[in-house]
C-alpha positions in Angstrom: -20.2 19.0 -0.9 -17.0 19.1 -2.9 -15.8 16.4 -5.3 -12.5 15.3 -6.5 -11.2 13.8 -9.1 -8.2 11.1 -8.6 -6.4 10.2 -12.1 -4.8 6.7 -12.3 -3.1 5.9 -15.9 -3.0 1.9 -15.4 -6.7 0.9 -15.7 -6.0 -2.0 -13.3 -4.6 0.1 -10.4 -7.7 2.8 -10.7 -9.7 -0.4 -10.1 -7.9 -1.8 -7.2 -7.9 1.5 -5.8 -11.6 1.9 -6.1 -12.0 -1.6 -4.4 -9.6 -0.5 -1.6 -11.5 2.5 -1.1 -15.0 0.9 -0.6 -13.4 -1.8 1.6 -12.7 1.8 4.3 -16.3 2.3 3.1 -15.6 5.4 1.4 -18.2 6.0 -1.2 -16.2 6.5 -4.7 -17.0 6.0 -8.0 -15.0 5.1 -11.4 -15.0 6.8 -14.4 -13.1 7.9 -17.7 -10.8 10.6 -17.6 -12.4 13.6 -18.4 -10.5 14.9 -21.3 -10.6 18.5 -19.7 -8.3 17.1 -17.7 -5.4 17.1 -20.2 -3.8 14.0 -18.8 -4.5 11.4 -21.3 -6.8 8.9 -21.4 -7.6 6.5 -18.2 -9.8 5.4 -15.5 -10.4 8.1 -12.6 -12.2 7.9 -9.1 -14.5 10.3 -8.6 -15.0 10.8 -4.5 -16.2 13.7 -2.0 -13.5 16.0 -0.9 -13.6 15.2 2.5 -11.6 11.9 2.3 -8.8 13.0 0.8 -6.6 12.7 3.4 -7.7 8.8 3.5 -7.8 7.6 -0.3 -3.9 9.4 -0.1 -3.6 7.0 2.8 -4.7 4.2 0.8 -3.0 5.3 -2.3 0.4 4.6 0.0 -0.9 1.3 1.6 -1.1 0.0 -2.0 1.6 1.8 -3.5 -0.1 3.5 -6.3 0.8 6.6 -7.5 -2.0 9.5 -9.0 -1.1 11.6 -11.8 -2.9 14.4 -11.0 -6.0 15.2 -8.3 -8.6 17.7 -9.7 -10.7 19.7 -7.5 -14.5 19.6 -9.4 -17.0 21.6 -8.1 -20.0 23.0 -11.0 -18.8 21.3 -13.7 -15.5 22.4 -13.4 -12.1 20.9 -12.6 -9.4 23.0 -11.2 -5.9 21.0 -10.7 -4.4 20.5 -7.3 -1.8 18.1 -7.6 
């Protein structure tokens, strides 16, 4: 199943997003930026592809913006937004 990616400069909204995430019970986890993301440096949440159209939901709800939303699939990470 496909993962993605969601990077979050403030440290303190990646966290809050997380917790709002697993509150829907959508399983998520945080991590560090992977620097192949070319983004700087950060917190991310890592999640499965098929809840995207939620965690944008909750992204609104909560008024957090992401800076970018990889696709990662093998190792890989291929930018979609």
């Amino acid at each position: 199943m496909g993962e993605i990616i969601i990077v979050i400069k403030s440290r303190s909204a990646a966290l809050r997003f997380a917790d709002e995430l697993k509150s829907y019970h959508i399983s998520c986890k945080v991590i560090n930026t992977p620097k192949e993301a070319n983004v700087g440096c950060g917190l991310s949440v890592k999640m499965f592809m098929k809840d995207i159209k939620k965690a944008q939901m909750v992204l609104q709800r909560i008024s957090v913006n992401a800076d970018a939303i990889f696709n990662y699939e093998n190792g890989k990470l291929r930018r979609m937004l």
